[in-house]
N, C-alpha and C positions, 0 to 999 in steps of 0.2 A: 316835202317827200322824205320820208326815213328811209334810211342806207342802212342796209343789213349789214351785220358787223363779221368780216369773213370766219369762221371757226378756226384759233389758235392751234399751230401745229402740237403734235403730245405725241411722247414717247412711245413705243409700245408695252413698255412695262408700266405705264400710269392709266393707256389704253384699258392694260389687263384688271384695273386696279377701279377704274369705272367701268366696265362690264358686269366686274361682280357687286359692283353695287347694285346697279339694274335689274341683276337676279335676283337681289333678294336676302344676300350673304350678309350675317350681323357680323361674323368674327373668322378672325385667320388664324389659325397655330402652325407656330413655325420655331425653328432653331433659325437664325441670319447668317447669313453665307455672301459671302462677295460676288457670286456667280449669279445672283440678283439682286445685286441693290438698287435697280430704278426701280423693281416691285417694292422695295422697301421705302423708295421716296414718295412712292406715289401711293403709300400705304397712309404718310405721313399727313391728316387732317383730313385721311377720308371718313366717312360716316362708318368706317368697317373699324371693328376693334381687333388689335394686332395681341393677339396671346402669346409672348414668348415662353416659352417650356424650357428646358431642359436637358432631352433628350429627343430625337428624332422618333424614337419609336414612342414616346409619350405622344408627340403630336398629333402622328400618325393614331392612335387610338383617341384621340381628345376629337378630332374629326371625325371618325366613326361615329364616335357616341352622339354627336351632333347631326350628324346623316340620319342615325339610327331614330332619335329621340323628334325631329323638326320634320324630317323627308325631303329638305333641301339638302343639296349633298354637302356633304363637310368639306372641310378646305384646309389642306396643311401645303405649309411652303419649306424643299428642304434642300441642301444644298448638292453638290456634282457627287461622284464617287460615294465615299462613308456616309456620307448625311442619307444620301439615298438607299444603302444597302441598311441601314438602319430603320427607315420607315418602310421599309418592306413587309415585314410583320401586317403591318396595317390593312396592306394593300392585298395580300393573302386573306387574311380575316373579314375585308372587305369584300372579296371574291365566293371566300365560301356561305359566307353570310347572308349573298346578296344585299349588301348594306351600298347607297349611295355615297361616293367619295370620289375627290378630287385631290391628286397628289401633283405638285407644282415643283420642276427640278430644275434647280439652276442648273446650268452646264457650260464647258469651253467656249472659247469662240470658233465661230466655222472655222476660220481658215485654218486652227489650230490639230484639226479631227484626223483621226487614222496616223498620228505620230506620238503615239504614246502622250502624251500631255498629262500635264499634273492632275488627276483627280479624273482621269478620260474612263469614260465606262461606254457602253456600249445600249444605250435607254432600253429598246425593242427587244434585245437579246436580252437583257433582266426581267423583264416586268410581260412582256408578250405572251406568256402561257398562262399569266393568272386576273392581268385586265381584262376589261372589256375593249379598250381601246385604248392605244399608245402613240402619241401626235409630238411632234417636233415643230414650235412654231420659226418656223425659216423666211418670215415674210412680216415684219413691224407692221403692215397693213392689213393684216389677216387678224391681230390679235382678239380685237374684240370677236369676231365670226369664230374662232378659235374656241376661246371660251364659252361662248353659248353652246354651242354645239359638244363640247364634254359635258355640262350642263346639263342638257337636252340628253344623252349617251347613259348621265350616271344614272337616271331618272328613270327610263323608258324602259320597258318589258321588265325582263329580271334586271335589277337594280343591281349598279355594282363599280368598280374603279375604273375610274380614267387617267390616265397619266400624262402629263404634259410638260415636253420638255422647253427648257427656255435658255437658249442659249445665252452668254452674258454682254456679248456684242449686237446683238439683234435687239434685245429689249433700248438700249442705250439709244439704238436707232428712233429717230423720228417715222410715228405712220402718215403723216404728212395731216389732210385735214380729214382720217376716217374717224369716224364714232363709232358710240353705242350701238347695236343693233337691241331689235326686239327680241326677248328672249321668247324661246323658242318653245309652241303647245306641246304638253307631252300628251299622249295619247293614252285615255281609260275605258279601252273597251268594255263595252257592256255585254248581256247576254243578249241572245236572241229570244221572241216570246218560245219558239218551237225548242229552242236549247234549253229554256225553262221548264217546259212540260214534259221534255224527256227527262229531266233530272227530277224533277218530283214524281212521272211515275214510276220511276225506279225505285225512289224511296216507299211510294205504296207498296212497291210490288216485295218490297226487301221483307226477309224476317230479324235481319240482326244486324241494322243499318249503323253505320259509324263516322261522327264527323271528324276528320281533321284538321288544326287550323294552325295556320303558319304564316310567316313572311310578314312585308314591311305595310304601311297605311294604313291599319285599322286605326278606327274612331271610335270615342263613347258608343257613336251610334251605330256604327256596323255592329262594334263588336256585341253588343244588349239584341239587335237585329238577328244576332246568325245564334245566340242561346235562346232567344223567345222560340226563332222558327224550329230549331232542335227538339225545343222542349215539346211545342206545340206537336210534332212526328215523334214522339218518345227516340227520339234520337242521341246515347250520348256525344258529347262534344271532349276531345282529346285536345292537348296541344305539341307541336314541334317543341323537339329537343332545342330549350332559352326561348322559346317565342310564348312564355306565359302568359304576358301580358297581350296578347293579341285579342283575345277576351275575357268578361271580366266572371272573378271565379263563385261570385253569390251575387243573385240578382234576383232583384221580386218579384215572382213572378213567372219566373223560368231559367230555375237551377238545373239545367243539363251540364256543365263544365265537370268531367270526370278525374281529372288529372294530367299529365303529361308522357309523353314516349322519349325514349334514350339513356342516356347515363343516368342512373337515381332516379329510373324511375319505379312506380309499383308495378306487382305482383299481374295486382286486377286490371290493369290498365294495358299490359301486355296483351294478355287474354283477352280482353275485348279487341284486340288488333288480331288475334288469332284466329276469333270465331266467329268476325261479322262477314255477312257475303256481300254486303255491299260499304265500301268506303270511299265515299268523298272528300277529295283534296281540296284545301280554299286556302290558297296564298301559297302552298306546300307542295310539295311530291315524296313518295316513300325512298328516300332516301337512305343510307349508310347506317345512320344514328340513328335513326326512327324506327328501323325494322330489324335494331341489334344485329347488325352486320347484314342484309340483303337478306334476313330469313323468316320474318315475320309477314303475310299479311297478303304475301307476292299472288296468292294464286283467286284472289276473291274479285268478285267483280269491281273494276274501281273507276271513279267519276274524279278527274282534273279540272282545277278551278285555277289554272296562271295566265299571266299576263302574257308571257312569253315561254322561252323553251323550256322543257320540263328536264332541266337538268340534273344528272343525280339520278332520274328515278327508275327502278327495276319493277319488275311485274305486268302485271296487267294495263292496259288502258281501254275501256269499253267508251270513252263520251270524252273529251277533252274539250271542253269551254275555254277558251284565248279572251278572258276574261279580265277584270278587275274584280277581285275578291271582294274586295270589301263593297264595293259598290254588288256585287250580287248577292251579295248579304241582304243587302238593302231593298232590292229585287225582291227576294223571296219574302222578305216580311212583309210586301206592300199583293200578294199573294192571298186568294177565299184562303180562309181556314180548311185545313183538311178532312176530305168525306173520311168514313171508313177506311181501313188500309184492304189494299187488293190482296194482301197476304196475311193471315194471322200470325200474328207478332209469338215468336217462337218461346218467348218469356216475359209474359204480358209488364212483368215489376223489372224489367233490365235494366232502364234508366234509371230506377230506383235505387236499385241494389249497386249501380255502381257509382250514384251519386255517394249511398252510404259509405262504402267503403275509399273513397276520395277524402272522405270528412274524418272515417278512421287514422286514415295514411298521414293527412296533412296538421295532423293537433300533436302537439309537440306532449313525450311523457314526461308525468313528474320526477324531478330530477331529485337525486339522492344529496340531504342537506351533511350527508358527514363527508362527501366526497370535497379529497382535498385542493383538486383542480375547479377549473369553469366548468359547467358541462354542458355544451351548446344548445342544447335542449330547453333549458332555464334562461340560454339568453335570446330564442328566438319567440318563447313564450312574453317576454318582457316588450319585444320587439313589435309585436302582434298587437298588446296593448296598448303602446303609445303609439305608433308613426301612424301618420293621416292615412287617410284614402288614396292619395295622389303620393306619396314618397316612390320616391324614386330610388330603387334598388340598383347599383351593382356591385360585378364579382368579375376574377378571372378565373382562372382554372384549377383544378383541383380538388382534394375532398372536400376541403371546408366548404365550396360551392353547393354540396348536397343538403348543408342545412337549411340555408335561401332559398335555394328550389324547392325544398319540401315544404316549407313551413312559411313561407312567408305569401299570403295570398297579394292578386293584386286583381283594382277594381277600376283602375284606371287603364288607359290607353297608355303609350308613351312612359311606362313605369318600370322598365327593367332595360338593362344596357348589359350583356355578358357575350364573350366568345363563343358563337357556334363551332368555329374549328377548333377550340381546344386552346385558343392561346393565353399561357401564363402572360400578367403585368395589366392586365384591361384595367381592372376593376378601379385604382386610383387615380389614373388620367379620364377613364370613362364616370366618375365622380365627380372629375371637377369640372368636366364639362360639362355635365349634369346640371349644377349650380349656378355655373354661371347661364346655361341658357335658361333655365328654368330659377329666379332669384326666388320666387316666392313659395318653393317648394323643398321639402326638407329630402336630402342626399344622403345615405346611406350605402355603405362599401362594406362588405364583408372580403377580408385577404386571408390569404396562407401568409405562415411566414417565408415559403419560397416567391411565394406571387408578389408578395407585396415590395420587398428589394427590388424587384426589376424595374419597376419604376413609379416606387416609394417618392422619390426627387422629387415628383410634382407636386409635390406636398407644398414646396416653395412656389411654384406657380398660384397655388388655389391663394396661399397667403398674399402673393402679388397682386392677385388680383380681385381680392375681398368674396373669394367662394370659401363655402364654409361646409364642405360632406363632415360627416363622421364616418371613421374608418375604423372597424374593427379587426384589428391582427391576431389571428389564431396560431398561437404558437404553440407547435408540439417535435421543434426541433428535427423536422426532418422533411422530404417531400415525401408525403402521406401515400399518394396515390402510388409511387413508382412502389415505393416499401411495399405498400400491399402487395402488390406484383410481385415483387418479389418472397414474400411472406408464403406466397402460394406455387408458385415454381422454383425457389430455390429459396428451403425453410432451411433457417437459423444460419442463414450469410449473407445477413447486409453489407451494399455495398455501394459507396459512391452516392448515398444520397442525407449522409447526417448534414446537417446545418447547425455554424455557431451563430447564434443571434444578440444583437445588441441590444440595449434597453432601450426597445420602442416608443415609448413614452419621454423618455429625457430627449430622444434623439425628435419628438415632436415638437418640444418645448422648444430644443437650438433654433428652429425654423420662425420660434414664435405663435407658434399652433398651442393646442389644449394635448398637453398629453396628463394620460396615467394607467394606471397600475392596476390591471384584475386578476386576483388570485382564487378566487372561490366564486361561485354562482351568485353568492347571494348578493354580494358587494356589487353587482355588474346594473344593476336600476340606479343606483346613486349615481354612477360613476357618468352612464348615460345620459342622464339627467343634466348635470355639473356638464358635461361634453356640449349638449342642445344650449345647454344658459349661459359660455360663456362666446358665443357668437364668432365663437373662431371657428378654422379647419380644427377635427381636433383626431388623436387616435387614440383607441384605448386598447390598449396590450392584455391580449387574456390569454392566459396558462392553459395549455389544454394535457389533461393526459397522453402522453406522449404513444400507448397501446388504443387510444378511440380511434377508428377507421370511417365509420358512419353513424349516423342516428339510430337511438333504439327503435327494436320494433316496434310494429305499427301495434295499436292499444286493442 
């Protein structure tokens, strides 16, 4: 007769450490803190790889972009007090982004709380207005149900942070003989058939129909699903401000993809947010950004397509679907083709003309060969050229941001990593995350020279841990964005925003990366080139005119 062998008691931070195995988790970024170190022992030959960074807020974006890019939620571990007010960035950017993410915070030990103590913050009181949910695990037996259920939290409806605190006497604690639990079904509403046919005959009945599309999960397939079905309604397709890649921007077959809404974006793409009577949300709501401040778009009949709360959004709502977007993407394409529309289409060529003018906007001009600078024009033309299908784009904040959003299409799912909120420093920890989740796909980071300092550092991580982006630094010696602003409210007194910059390039090389040197446009394909071949992280430092604010006009 075989004796079952009782299950060996385990810690609750090794607890924490096999749950997220169970989920699904490949890798943790973390800065180490003494306020968990049994997470860190029982990090110690788990199947999970431990990415140490450099900075808190590096990690805290290196998670993001792994929530963003996988749809499991990302996972940074950081320590009590500073470690934590550090990875705060993340967990805001996480919030407004609706991005899945798990922030793991050592802390005191109980008995030590409400007496000032070294490093004592207050979790709830920081993090409560901009999580989803903020948990204190106070019970070594609860750990694994702990984690599933943030798990379960970052995942569900609008997607977004969960915070969890761990004290450093409780993890130490034995959970005696609990385990793993099952993690937990997240739920993907579908549409209803009658919620389907009101939404299609809205679109019959529309003259100046408009899609929008936003948010996290789309697939190759949704996303080709919701431009056939567009195409197939002469419907153009918009995307949320950085949700480019939601679908893809030339497909065969049915090119409805117009362009994008928010900062940089066009002209015509406004105006079709201005003049259609009918617009559907899918993954999105009219938003801040989307509607240039709450003013675009508010008053037209409008069809919601989320998961969960439609937060953010102003105007109208005539039909709200509690939907999975991308799965009723998938819906509508498997949908008869359309009769006749019940309304004559008020400009039989609309789809057309603003397909055209999308292909106008997004083709980079020819860049002038006496100019003595880069001129980013030349280098997203070069860009366009080489990188696959599937490269992975990102960026943080700023103007240089405008040239990637304009010019650089994407055809994949899962292709672009950049701050919905605005936040400077993403774009080279959201690179080397990139990399390493994605090894067989080439990484690409465009920075400012202010974005890029913030957390430049993890340059040493991507080296650590054999991720290899190319990082392009646009230097034009100032923060571009604030100058203009000021350029335009208070002409001829700058102020508070010059930057001295080091030589990007050598300061690549210290780390062991590929750096060099672009002075002029033409040089920037070679240097590219040299950057992809020599299999390192590499940067290349381009000179930009220090007077360029944005891309030339559209051609």
């Amino acid at each position: 007769m075989r004796v079952e062998t009782p299950p060996r008691p385990v810690s609750a931070g090794h607890l924490i450490v096999r749950q997220l195995e169970r989920e699904g988790i490949r890798r943790v970024y973390g800065v180490p803190g003494e306020s968990y170190l049994d997470v860190l022992d029982g990090l110690y030959g788990a199947d999970i790889t431990t990415v140490v960074t450099r900075h808190e807020g590096g990690a805290g974006f290196m998670a993001l972009a792994e929530g963003r890019l996988t749809g499991l939620p990302g996972v940074a571990l950081v320590t009590r007090g500073p470690g934590a007010a550090n990875a705060f960035i993340a967990v805001h950017t996480a919030h407004q982004d609706a991005t899945p993410l798990l922030l793991f915070v050592g802390l005191i030990p109980v008995a030590d709380r409400g007496r000032e103590a070294f490093q004592e913050f207050e979790l709830a009181g920081w993090f409560g207005s901009t999580a989803k949910k903020v948990v204190t695990l106070d019970d070594p037996a609860a750990a694994a149900r702990v984690v599933a259920e943030a798990v379960h939290t970052a995942r569900s409806g609008r997607p977004g942070p969960v915070v969890i605190g761990l004290p450093e006497d409780v993890l130490a604690r034995t959970a005696g003989t609990a385990t793993t639990v099952a993690p937990l079904q997240v739920a993907r509403p579908r549409a209803t058939g009658a919620q389907l046919a009101e939404l299609t005959g809205r679109v019959g009945r529309a003259r100046r129909p408009l899609a929008v599309v936003g948010g996290e999960g789309w697939s190759a397939e949704s996303g080709a699903a919701l431009v056939r079905w567009a195409a197939a309604h002469s419907v153009p397709v918009v995307s949320d401000f950085r949700a480019y890649d939601a679908v893809p921007h030339h497909l065969d077959g049915g090119d409805a993809y117009a362009g994008s809404l928010g900062y940089g974006r066009a002209d015509h793409a406004a105006a079709l947010l201005d003049d259609a009577d009918l617009t559907v949300f899918f993954g999105t709501a009219r938003t801040d950004v989307l509607s240039d401040g709450y003013r675009r778009g508010v008053d037209a009949e409008t069809v919601l397509v989320l998961p969960g709360e439609a937060v953010g959004h102003c105007g109208r709502i005539d039909q709200f679907i509690t939907a999975d977007a991308p799965g009723l993407a998938l819906d509508l394409a498997e949908l008869p083709a359309p009769a006749e529309p019940l309304a004559p289409a008020a400009d039989p060529g609309r789809l057309e003309k603003a397909r055209e003018a999308y292909l106008r906007f997004s083709t980079p001009a020819p860049y002038d060969t006496r100019h003595s600078y880069v001129d980013l024009d030349g280098v997203m033309e070069v860009l366009r050229a080489e990188l696959a299908p599937d490269a992975v784009i990102t960026f943080g904040a700023g103007n240089h941001a405008l040239w990637p959003a304009r010019y650089l299409p994407h055809r994949s799912p899962s292709s672009l990593v950049a701050p919905r909120n605005g936040a400077m420093g993403m774009g080279v920890p959201a690179a080397v995350a990139a990399a390493l989740a994605f090894p067989g796909r080439e990484v690409v980071s465009v920075a400012g020279d202010g974005c890029f300092l913030m957390n430049g550092q993890e340059l040493a991580t991507a080296v650590g841990y054999g991720a290899a982006p190319i990082v392009l630094v646009v230097d034009n010696g100032c923060y571009a964005t604030i100058r203009e602003h000021q350029e335009g409210t208070y002409p001829g007194r700058p102020s508070g925003t010059h930057l001295t910059n080091p030589d990007f390039a050598a300061w690549a090389r210290s780390f062991g990366a590929f750096g060099a040197t672009v002075r002029r446009t033409e040089e920037f394909r070679a240097a590219f080139l040299a950057a992809r071949a020599s299999g390192l992280p590499a940067v290349l430092h381009l000179f930009q005119d220090p007077a360029v604010r944005a891309p030339s006009p559209a051609l």
